[in-house]
C-alpha positions in Angstrom: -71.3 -146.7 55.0 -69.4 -145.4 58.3 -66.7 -145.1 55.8 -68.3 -142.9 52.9 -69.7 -141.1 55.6 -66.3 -140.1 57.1 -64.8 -139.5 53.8 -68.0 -136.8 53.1 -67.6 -135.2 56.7 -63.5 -134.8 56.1 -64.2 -133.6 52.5 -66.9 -131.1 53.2 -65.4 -129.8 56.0 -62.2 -129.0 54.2 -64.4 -127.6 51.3 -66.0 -125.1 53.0 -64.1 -124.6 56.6 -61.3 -122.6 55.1 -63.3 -120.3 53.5 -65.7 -120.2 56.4 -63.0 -119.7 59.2 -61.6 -116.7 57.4 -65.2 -115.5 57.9 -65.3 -113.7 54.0 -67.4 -114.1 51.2 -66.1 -115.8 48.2 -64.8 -113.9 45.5 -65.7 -114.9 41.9 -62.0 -115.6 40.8 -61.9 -117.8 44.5 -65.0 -119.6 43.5 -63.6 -120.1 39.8 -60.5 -121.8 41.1 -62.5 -124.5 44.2 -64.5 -125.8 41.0 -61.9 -126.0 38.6 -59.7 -127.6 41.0 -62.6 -129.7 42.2 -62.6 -131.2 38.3 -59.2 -131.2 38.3 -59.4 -133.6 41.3 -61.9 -135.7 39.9 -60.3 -135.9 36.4 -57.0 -137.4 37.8 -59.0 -139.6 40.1 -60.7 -141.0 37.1 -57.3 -141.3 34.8 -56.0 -143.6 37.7 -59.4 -146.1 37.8 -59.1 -146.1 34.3 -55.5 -147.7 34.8 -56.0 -149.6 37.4 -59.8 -150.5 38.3 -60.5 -154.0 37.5 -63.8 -154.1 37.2 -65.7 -153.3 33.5 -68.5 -150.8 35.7 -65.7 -149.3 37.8 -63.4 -148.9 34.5 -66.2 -147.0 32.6 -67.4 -145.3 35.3 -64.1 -143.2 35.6 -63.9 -142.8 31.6 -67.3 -141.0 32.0 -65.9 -139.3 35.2 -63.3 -137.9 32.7 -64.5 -136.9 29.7 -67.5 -134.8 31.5 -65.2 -133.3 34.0 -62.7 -132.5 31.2 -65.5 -130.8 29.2 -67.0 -128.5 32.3 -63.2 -127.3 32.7 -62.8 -126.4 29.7 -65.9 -124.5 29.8 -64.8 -122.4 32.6 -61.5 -121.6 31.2 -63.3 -120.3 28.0 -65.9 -118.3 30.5 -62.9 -117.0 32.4 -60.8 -115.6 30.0 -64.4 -114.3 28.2 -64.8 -112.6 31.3 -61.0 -111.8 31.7 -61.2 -113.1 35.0 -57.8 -114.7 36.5 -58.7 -117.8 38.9 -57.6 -116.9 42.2 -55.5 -120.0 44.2 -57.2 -120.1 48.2 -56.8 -121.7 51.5 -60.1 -123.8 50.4 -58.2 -125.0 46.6 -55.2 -125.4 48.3 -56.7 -127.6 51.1 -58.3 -129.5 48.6 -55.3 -130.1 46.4 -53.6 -130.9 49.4 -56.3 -133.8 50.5 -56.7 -135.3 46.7 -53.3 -135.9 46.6 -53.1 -138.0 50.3 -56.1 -139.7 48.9 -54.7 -140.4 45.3 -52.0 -142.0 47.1 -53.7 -144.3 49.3 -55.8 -145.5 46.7 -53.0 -145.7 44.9 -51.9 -148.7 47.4 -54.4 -151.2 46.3 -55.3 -153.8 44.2 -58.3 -155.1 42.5 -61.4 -155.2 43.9 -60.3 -153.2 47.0 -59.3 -150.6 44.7 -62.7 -150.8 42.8 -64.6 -150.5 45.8 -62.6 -147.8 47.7 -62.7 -145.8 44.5 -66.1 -145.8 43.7 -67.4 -145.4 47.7 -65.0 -142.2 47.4 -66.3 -140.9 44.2 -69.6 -141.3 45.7 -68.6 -139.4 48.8 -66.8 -136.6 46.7 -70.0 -135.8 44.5 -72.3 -136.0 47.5 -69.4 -132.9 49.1 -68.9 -130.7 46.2 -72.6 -130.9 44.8 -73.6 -130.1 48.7 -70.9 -127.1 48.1 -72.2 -126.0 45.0 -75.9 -126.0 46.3 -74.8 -123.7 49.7 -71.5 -122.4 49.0 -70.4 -121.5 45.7 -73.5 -121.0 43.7 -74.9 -118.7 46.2 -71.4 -116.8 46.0 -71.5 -116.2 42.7 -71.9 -112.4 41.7 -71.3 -113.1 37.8 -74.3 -114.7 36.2 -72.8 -116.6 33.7 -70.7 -117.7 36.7 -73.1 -118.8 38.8 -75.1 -120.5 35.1 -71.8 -122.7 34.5 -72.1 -123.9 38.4 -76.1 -124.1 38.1 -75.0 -126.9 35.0 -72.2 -128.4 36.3 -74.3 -129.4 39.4 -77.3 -131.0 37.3 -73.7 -132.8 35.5 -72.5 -133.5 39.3 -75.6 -135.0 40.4 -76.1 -137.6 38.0 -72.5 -138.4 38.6 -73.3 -139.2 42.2 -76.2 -141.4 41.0 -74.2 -143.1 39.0 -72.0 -143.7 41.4 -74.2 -144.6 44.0 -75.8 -147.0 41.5 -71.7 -148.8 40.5 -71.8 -149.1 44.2 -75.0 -151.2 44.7 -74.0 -153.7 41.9 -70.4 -154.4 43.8 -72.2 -155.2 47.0 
């Protein structure tokens, strides 16, 4: 628990502290780019259970994890260039990039069961961060409404993802 627990602190805070320290308001482009990147996250997270998660749950788990975070993308790409909006890269994608990629790595590392259960107690934390983010941050931030519509249904997507999650968890206990 400690360690989900830290996992959601570190990823929260890097989610919103770089956006918050500069003391501005997200822009829409900004706020496109966090939740695409936020997918993008996810979606390579999942492609790497699906390689080497051993257990069946775990192993469909991240094909669902996929698919649905494959499909929300490619929903904001079509919004964005309806819109003719260009994403805008920020301190807050950029951290977050930066973070999926140390924890990519060290996940990367194990083996087995330890794998299954450090990847789905981090999935887990990760919905619990960027649905908390989407509920405060970015959905608030939105100026476009079919902007802040997309992030309105990707959070109802997000928070069944964390139940499901939660749920894989409690049966590897």
């Amino acid at each position: 628990m400690f360690v989900r627990l830290s996992i959601a602190v570190a990823a929260l805070s890097v989610l919103t502290g770089a956006a918050l320290a500069q003391g501005a308001k997200l822009t829409d482009p900004q706020i496109a780019h966090i939740a695409y990147t936020a997918g993008v996250i996810d979606i390579n997270a999942a492609k790497q259970a699906e390689t080497k998660a051993s257990n069946k749950d775990v192993k469909a788990f991240a094909k669902d994890m996929a698919r649905d975070h494959e499909a929300v993308n490619k929903q904001a790409l079509d919004l964005v260039k309806k819109l003719k909006v260009t994403p805008e890269d920020n301190d807050t994608s950029k951290a977050l990039s930066k973070q999926a990629a140390d924890k990519l790595a060290e996940l990367g590392k194990l083996k087995g069961s330890a794998y299954d259960k450090a990847y789905i107690d981090n999935e887990v934390a990760y919905h619990k961060t960027v649905n908390t983010a989407l509920e405060t941050q970015l959905i608030p931030s939105a100026s476009n409404p079919e902007l802040k519509s997309l992030l309105q249904t990707g959070l109802k997507i997000f928070q069944g993802h964390e139940q499901h999650a939660e749920h894989v968890a409690a049966g590897m206990k």
